[in-house]
N, C-alpha and C positions, 0 to 999 in steps of 0.2 A: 783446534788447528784451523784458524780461519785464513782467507783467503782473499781476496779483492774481488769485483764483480765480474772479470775478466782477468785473462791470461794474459796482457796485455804490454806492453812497457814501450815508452816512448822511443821515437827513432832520432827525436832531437837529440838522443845522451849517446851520442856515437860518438867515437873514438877520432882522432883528428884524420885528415884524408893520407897525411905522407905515412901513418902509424897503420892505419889499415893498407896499404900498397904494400908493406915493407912486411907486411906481417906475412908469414906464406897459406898462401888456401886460403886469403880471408874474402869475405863475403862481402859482394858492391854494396855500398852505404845505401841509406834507405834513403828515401824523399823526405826534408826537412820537415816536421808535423804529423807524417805519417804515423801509424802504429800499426804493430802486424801480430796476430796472433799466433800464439807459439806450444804448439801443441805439445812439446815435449816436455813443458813445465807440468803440462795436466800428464803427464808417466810421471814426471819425477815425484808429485805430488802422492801419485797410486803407489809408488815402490814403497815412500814415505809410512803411508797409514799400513800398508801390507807388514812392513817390519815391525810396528807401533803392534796392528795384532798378531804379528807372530810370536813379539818377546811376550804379551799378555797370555795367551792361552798354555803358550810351551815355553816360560822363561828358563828353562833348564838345558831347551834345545839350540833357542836364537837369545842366548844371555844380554846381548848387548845391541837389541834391537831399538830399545831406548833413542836412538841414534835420531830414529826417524822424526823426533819430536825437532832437532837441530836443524835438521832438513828443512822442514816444516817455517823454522824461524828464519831461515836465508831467504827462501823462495818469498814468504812475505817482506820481507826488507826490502828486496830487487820491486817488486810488483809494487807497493806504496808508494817507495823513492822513486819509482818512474813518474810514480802518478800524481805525486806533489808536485815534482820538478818539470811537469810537461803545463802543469798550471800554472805552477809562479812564471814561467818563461813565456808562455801564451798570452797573462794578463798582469803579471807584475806584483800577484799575490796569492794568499792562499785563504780559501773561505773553508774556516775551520766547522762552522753548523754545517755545510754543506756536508761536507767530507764526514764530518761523525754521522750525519743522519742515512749517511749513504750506507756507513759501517753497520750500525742501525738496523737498517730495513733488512739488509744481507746477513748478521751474524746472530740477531737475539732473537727473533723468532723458533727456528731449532733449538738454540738453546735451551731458553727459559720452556721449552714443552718437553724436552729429555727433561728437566730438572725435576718437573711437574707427576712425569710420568712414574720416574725414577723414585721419589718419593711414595708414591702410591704404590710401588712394587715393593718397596723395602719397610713399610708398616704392614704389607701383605704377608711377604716371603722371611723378611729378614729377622733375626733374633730381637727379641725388647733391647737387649744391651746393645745395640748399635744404631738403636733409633734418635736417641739423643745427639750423639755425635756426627750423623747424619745430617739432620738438622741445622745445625751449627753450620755444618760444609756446605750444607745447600743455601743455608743464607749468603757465606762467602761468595758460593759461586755466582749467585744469582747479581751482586754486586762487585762480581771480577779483582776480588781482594783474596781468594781461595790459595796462592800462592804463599803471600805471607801469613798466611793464618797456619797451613802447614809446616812455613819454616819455624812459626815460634812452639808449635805441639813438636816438633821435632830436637827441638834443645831441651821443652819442659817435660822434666823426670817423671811426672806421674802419667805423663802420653806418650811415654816411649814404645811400651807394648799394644798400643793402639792399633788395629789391625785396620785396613784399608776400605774407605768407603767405598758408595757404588758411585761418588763423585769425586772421588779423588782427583781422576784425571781433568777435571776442570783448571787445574794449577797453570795448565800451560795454554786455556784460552785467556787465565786472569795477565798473564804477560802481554799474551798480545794485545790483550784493551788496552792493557796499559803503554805499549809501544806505540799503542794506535790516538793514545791520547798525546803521549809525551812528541812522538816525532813532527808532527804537523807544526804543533806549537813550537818547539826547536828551532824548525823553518822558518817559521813567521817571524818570530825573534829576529835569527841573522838576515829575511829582508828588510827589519825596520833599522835596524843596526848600520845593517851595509847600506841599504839604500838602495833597491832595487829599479831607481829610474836613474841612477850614477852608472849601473853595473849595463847596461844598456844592450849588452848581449848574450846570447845564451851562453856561448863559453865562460863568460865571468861567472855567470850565476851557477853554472857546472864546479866550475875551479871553488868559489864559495862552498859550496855545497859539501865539494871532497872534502876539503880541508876540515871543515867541522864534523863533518860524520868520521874521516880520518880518524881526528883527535879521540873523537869521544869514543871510536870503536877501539883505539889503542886504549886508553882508561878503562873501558869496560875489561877488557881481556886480562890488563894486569890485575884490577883488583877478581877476578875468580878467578887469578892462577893466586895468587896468595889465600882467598877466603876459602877457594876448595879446599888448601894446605890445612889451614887454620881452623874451618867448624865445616866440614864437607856437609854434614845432614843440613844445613840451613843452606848454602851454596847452591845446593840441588836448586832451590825453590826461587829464590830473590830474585827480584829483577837486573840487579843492576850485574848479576855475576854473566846474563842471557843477551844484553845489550848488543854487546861483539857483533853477536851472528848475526841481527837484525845488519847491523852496518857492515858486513859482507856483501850482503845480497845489496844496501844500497849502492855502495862503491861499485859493484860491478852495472846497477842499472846507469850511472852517471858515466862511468868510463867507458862502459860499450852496449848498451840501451839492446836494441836487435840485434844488432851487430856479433855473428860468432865466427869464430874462425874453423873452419871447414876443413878440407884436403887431407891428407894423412895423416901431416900432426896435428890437425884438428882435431881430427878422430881417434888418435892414440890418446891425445890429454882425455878427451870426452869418456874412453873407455876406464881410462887410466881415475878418473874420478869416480864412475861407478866404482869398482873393484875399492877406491880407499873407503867406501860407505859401506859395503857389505863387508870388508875388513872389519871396520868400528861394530858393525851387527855380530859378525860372526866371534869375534875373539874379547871384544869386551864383556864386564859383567857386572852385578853389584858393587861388586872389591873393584872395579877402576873407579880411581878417584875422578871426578867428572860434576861439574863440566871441567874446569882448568885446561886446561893445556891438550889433554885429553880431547876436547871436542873440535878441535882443528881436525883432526883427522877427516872427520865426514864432514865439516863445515865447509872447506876448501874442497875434501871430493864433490860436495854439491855445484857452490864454483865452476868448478873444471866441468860439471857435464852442463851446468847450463853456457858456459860459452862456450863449448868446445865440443864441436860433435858435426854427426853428417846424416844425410838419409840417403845416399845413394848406395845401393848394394843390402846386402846380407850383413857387411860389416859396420854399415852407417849407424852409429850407438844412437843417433836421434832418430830413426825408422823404427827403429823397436820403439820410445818410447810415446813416439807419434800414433800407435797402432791405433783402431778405434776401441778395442775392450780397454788399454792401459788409458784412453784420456777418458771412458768414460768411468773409470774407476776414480777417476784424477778430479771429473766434475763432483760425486758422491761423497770425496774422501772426506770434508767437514763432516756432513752426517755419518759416516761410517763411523769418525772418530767417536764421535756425540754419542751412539749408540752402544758404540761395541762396551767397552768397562764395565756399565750396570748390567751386562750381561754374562761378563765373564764374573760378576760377583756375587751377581743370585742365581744365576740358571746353576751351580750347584747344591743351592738352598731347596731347589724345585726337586731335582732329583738328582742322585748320586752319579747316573748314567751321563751326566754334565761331565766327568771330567775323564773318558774316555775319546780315542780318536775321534770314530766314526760321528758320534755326536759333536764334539766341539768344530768337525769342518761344518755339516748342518750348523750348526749356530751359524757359522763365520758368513755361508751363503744365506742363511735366514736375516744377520743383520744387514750385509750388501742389499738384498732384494728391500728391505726397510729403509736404510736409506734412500735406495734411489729412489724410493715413492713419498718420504718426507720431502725428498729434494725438489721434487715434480710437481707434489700436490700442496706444498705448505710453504718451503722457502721460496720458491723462484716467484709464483703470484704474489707472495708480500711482497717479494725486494720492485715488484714492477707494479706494485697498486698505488695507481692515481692518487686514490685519497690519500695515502703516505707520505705525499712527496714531499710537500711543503715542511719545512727545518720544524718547527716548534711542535707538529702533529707526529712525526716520528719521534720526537725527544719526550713527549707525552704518553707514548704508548708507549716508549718502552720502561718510563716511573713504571704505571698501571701494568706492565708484565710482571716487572721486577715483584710490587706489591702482590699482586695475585699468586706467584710462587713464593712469595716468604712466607707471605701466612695462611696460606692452601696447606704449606707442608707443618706451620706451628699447628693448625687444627686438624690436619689427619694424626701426628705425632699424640695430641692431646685426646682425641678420638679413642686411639686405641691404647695408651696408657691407664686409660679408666675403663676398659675391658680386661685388662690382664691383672688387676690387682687378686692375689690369692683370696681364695676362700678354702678354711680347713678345719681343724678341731687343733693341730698341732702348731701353737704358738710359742712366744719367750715364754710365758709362765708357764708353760706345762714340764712336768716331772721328767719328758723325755724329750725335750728340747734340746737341740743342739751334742755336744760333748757328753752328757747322760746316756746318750743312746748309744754310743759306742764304749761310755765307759764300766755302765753296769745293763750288759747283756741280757743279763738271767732276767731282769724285771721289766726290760725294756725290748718287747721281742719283736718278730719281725723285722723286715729291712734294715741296714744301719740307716741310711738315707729317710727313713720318715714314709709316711704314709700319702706324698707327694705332695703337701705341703711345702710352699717357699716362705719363709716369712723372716727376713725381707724379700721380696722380688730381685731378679738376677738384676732389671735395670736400676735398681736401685744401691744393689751391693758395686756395679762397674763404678757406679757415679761417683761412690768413696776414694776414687784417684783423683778425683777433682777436690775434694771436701776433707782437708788432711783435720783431723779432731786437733790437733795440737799446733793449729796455725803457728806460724814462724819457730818450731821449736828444731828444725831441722836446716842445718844450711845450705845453701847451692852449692853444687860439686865445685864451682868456682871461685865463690867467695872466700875472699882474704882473711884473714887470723882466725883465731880461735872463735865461735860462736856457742853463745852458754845459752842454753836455756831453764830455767827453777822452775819443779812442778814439787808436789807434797806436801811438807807440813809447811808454815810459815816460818821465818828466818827469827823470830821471835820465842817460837816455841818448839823449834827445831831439837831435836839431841843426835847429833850427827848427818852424815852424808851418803847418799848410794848416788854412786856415777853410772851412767848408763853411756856407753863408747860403740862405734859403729856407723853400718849403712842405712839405708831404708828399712833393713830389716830388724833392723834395734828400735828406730821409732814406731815400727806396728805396735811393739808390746808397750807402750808408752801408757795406753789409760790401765793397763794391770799392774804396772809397776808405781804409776799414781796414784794409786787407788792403794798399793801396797804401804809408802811412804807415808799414806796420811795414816790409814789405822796404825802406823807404829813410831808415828813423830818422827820423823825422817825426812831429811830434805830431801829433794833427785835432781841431780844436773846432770841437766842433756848435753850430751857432746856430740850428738851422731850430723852424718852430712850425707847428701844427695851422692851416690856412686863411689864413696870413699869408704872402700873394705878398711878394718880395723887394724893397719899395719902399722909397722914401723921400717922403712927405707931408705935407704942411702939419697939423703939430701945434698944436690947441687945447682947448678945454675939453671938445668935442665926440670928442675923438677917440678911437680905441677902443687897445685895450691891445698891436694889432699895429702901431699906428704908433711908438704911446710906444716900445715895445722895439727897431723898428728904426732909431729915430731913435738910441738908445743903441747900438745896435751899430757901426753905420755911423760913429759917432766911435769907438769902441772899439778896432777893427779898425784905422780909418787911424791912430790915435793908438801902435799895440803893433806896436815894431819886431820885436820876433819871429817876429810877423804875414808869411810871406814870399810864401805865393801864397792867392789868395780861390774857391772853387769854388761859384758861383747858377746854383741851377736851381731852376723852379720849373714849374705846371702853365700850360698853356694858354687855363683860364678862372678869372676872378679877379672878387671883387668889385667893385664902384664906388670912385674913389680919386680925389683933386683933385690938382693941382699937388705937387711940392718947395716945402714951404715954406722953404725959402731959394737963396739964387744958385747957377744952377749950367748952366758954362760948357761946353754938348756939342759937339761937334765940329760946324762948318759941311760942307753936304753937301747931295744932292738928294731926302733923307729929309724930308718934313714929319713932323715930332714933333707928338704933342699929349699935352695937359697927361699922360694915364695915359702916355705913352710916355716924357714925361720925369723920372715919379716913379718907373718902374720903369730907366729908363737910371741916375738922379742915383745911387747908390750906384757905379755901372762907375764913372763921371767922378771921380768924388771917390779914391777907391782906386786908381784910375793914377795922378791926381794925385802922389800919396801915395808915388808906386813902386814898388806892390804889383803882383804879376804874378795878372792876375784872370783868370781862366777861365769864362767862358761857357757851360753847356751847353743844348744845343739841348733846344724842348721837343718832351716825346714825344708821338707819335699818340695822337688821343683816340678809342678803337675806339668802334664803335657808338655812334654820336652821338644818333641818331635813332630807337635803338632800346626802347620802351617793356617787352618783353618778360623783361628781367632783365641781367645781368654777362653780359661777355664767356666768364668760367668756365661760365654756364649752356648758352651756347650750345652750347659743348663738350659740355659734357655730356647735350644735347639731340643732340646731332647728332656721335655719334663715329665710325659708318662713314661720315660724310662730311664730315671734318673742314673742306674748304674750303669750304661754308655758311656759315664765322663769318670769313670774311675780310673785309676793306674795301680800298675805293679806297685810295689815299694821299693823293689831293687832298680827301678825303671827310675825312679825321683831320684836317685841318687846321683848326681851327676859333679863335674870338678873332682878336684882334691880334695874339699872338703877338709880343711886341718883344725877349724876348729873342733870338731869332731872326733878327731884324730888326738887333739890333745889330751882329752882321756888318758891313752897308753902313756902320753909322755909325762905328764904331769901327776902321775898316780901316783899315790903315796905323798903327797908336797903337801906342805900346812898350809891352809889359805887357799886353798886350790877347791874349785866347784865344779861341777859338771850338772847343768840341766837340762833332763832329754825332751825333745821336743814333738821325735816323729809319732811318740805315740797317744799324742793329742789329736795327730789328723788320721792316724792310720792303725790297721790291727799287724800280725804277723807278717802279711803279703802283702795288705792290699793300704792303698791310701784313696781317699774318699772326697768326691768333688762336694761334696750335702752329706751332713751327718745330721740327724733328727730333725731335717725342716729346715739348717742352717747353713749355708754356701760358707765353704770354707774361706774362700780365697776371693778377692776382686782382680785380682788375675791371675796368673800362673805362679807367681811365688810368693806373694804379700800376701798374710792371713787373714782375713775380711773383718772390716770394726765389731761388727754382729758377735765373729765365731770369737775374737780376741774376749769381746766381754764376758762371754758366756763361761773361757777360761780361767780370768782373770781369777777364781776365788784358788781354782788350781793351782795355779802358776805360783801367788803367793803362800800356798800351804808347801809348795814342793822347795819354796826358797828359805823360807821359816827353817823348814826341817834341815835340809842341807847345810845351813848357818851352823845350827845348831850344833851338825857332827854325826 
């Protein structure tokens, strides 16, 4: 949440003199060059980062505090745009070294030292499994690209259960760099374009000015009111969906620079714009789709209070936010923002007593009192050190910052990875390894979980959502047609076919059913996809690329006599889905079916039809359902002298409908028909297990970890052998 080095906006971008007379209550124009500071921008600033930490600590209370971060982006658009346009009009250009080294001196010192610090608390405090990806985000941050790196982990299916770094929130100071690089340069453009010694006076280069920040603020708003519609988790991040607001705040510093309008309905608009911000905090929440259309709300309430307000009285909305605690909360709030996150994300790693009242207001005054003395003792001396001033000295420090925190945090990351590797007795070749230990008790005594043995390491079992063993054998939930992939015996020496149809959760079993194919000359074609449950659905125009393809498969399959037995499995929770759209005849029974039950059955029915011997497998436990704290791997790795803390019920995993599952009762009795159970691979009677013998079940809460899948695999294909068989 950066800010300019003053509150400051020029008084040349005042509104024309018959438009201010006519306006009522407005306020005498200022002196041509003048600038005046404006104390209510430093409240509006403090309301800003108070709602930022109120939705973080209590997002359940102030759901759609979010808001603040919008806020945040006005106020610098207004503050820039003055400060560009007070230049180009004073000297007829804009000296863009200048202007970055100023951004520079003021913004990357706090930063790159929260990043530095932040680091060194999260190899201290944080789990091994979110050291890596830590990393990653702090390198983004550290070169203000942290935004798109979050939007693309946000579409890619193995980062979707990603839990939130302690630098997450750097996404929205990578925007403003980036605002802060693109608008200057924008500028400079339309004076080389226009011609800034034709435009000869301030009003043309105003009137210039509007029109292209106009333009592009109209552009920006349509496209994140379509891309919110279209891919909302990536929308969240991108620059170009954020643009808008920056160009709010500039059109207001060009059309009325100091200049607010005062008196009554000064003060009603002024109040009247509060009230639409804490509207946006109070009643918004994850589920509004946002930014879109959606962020007008507090966009324009911020608008409205910065021109429009008063201080005279109890009612003057600019006397409150004039106060001295609100502007000195207003100078802090960069470092506030900077601090607060890494704090709301390990101080409950520190102690449990973190996420109670009394403690998280301590934090909140524990990080104010931090800021204000980063602000005092670290930022303000850099932004005013002599030796800084000159352009190529601050573009130089801040390479050499940049460089000191990327690889400060690679070699603490690297530091304590080569401290945490296990030592044990209890590895893959031992007799009680893994599935042994829960499967033959009486030999295998003690703990199911293992004698606190990891092997592999939790940071290593997470990293398996990055490292899929069967590169490209699975498709994007959006890609177009059918996608095959061939594992098992070779097409030369092949004696028939096993299809393997589904989600992610069909590809986990992939190196057991590989491993199955080759011992018994069997090809395997993969048909599974990224997020696409194993239906069959009423296809139309509406429909999305998981139906089209399983509509092709499901003829594919029954139509290739090759085709000799079918293996779906898929996950537990699945999106919304209507009907088969076409006939299809399931077995009468004391099952009510409904419409999801029968577009995820229609595929079984149709393929026994057919003759095909289809196999069922059961879906697996969905560990920690309810858990907001991180993967099943973290838990682990939060809690390894006491590995049975990351255990669950078994009636507790059970979550959905579950019909594959279900198809048991329906399909009982049917020739061709399989059923293979799965839950008592991870779990006994009650309980299901985060570590069975030394081995982490899961790489996150519902995919079976490559470790545990191998260790099954001799299982799996004895239980499929036999079932074939009858």
């Amino acid at each position: 949440m950066s800010t300019s080095d003053q509150t400051t906006a020029s008084s040349s971008a005042t509104v024309p003199t018959a438009a201010r007379q006519a306006a009522q209550g407005a306020t005498a124009a200022a002196s041509p060059g003048a600038s005046r500071f404006q104390p209510e921008i430093q409240g509006l600033r403090a309301l800003a980062v108070l709602l930022v930490i109120g939705y973080h600590f209590w997002p359940h209370r102030l759901s759609g505090g979010y808001v603040g971060v919008d806020v945040f982006f006005v106020i610098s658009g207004y503050l820039i745009t003055a400060h560009l346009f007070k230049e180009a009009v004073s000297t007829g250009r804009v000296r863009l070294g200048r202007f970055w080294a100023r951004r520079i001196r003021r913004l990357l010192p706090a930063s790159l030292l929260v990043l530095l610090v932040t680091a060194l608390a999260v190899v201290t405090f944080m789990p091994s499994t979110v050291w890596e990806n830590t990393q990653r985000q702090i390198t983004a941050s550290a070169l203000y690209v942290q935004n798109w790196l979050l939007a693309a982990d946000s579409v890619e299916y193995s980062r979707m259960d990603d839990s939130a770094t302690a630098v997450q929130h750097f996404w929205t100071l990578s925007v403003e760099e980036q605002f802060y690089v693109l608008w200057p340069v924008l500028l400079v453009l339309v004076l080389a374009l226009v011609g800034a010694d034709r435009l000869q006076s301030a009003p043309r280069v105003r009137l210039v000015f509007v029109g292209v920040i106009g333009a592009l603020g109209i552009a920006s708003l349509a496209a994140s009111i379509l891309f919110t519609a279209a891919e909302p988790a990536q929308a969240y991040f991108v620059t170009h969906t954020r643009i808008w607001e920056f160009a709010l705040g500039g059109l207001l510093a060009l059309l009325m620079g100091t200049n607010q309008l005062t008196g009554r309905l000064g003060n009603l608009l002024g109040w009247t714009g509060l009230a639409m911000i804490l509207a946006a905090a109070w009643f918004y929440s994850d589920a509004t789709a946002f930014p879109g259309a959606a962020a007008l709300l507090p966009t324009l309430g911020a608008v409205l209070l910065m021109a429009c307000g008063g201080k005279v009285g109890l009612t003057g909305v600019h006397r409150w936010f004039s106060l001295r605690p609100a502007v000195a909360v207003g100078d802090w709030s960069y470092a506030i923002y900077l601090w607060h996150w890494p704090v709301v994300v390990i101080a409950p790693m520190v102690a449990e007593a973190a996420e109670t009242w009394p403690v998280k207001l301590l934090l909140i005054l524990g990080i104010v009192a931090l800021s204000a003395l980063s602000t005092r003792f670290l930022e303000t001396p850099i932004r005013r050190a002599e030796v800084l001033r000159p352009t190529w000295r601050s573009l130089v420090a801040a390479a050499a910052g940049m460089a000191v925190v990327i690889v400060g945090t690679m070699g603490a990351v690297a530091a304590m990875e080569r401290t945490t590797v296990s030592t044990g007795d209890l590895a893959a070749d031992d007799p009680c390894y893994g599935y042994e230990a829960l499967a033959d008790a009486d030999r295998c005594t003690g703990p199911v979980e293992g004698d606190g043995t990891l092997d592999p390491p939790p940071a290593e079992v997470v990293a398996q959502n990055d490292e899929p063993e069967y590169s490209g054998c699975q498709a994007d939930g959006e890609a177009e047609g059918v996608h095959e992939c061939w594992l098992g015996a070779e097409e030369s020496s092949g004696d028939g076919t096993i299809a393997v149809f589904g989600d992610s959760h069909a590809s986990m079993w992939l190196p057991a059913w590989d491993s199955y194919a080759q011992q018994h000359d069997k090809r395997l074609l993969v048909l599974t996809r990224s997020g696409c449950t194993p239906r069959l659905s009423a296809v139309d125009d509406g429909s999305d690329e998981c139906e089209q393809a399983n509509e092709e498969i499901v003829d594919q399959v029954r139509d290739d006599e090759s085709i000799e037995t079918v293996i779906i499995a898929a996950s537990q929770v699945h999106g919304g889905f209507g009907a088969p759209g076409r006939d299809v005849d399931l077995p009468a029974g004391e099952e009510e079916i409904d419409d999801v039950g029968r577009a995820m059955l229609a595929p079984v029915d149709i393929w026994l039809e057919a003759g095909k011997e289809v196999v069922v497998m059961g879906q697996v436990p969905r560990m920690h359902e309810e858990d907001e704290d991180g993967s099943l791997p973290d838990c682990v790795a939060r809690n390894e002298d006491d590995l049975s803390a990351c255990r669950d019920t078994l009636e507790d995993t059970r979550v959905g409908d579950r019909w594959l599952d279900r198809s048991q009762e329906i399909f009982s009795g049917e020739d061709g028909y399989h059923f293979l159970p799965t839950e008592d691979l991870l779990c006994d009677d009650e309980t299901c297990y985060a570590v069975i013998g030394g081995s982490i079940t899961y790489r996150d809460d519902s995919h079976v970890s490559r470790n545990y899948v191998a260790d099954v695999s001799d299982e799996l294909g004895r239980r499929l052998e036999e079932t074939l068989r009858g």
